[in-house]
C-alpha positions as CSV (number, residue, x, y, z in Angstrom):
1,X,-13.0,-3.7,-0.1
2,X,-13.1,-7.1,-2.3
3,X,-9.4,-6.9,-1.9
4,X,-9.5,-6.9,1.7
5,X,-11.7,-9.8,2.0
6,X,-9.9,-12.1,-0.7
7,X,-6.1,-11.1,1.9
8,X,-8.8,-11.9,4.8
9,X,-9.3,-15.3,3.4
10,X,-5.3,-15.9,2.3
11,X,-4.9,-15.1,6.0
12,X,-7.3,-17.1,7.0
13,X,-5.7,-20.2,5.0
14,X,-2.1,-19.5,5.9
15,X,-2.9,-19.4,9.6
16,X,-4.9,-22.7,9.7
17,X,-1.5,-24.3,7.3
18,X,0.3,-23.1,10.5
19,X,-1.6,-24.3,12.6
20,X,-1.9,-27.8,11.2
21,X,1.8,-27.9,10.6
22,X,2.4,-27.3,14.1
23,X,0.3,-30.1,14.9
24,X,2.1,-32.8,12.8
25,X,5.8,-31.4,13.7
26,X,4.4,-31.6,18.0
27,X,3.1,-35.4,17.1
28,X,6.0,-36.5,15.0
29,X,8.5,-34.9,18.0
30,X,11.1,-37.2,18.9
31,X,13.8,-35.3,21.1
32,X,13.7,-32.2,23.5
33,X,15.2,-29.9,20.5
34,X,11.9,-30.2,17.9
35,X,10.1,-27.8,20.6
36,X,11.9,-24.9,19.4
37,X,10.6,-25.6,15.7
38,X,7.1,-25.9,17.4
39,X,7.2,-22.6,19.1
40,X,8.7,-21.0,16.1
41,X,5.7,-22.6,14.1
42,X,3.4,-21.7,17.3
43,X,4.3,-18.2,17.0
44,X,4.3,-18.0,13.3
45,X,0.5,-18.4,13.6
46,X,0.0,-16.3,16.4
47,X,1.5,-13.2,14.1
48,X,-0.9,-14.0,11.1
49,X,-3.9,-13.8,13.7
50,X,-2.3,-10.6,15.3
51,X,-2.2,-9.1,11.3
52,X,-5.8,-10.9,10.6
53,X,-7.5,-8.9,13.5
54,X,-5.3,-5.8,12.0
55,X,-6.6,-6.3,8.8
56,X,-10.4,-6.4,10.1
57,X,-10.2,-3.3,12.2
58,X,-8.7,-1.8,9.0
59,X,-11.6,-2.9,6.7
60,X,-14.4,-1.3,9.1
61,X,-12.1,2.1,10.0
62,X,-9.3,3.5,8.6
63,X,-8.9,6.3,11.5
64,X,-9.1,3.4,14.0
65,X,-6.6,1.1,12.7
66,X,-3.8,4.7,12.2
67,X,-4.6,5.1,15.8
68,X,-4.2,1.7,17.1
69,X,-1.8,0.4,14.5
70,X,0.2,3.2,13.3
71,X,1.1,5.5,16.3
């Protein structure tokens, strides 16, 4: 279970780096074209908080997360 909660936390951190780098690259945004590199960074985030939630349904039930995650 330590495992799970030390990749919880790395989650945790990469998703707020995404976050925070989406930020900078929407304020620093010049022309039309630097949206698509702020929806790729958008989503990008959105996929490590889909796999985040994953991970925590994992951690309380293995059955569960085969069911939801593996069917």
């Amino acid at each position: 279970m330590r495992d799970l909660e030390l990749f919880e936390q790395y989650l945790i951190r990469l998703r707020q780096e995404r976050y925070q780098k989406t930020h900078t690259c929407a304020v620093e945004a010049t022309t039309p074209d630097a949206l698509y590199d702020i929806k790729a960074r958008a989503c990008e985030a959105e996929q490590v908080t889909r796999i985040l939630a994953a991970l925590k349904v994992l951690a309380k039930d293995s059955g569960t997360f085969i069911m939801e995650f593996l069917q």
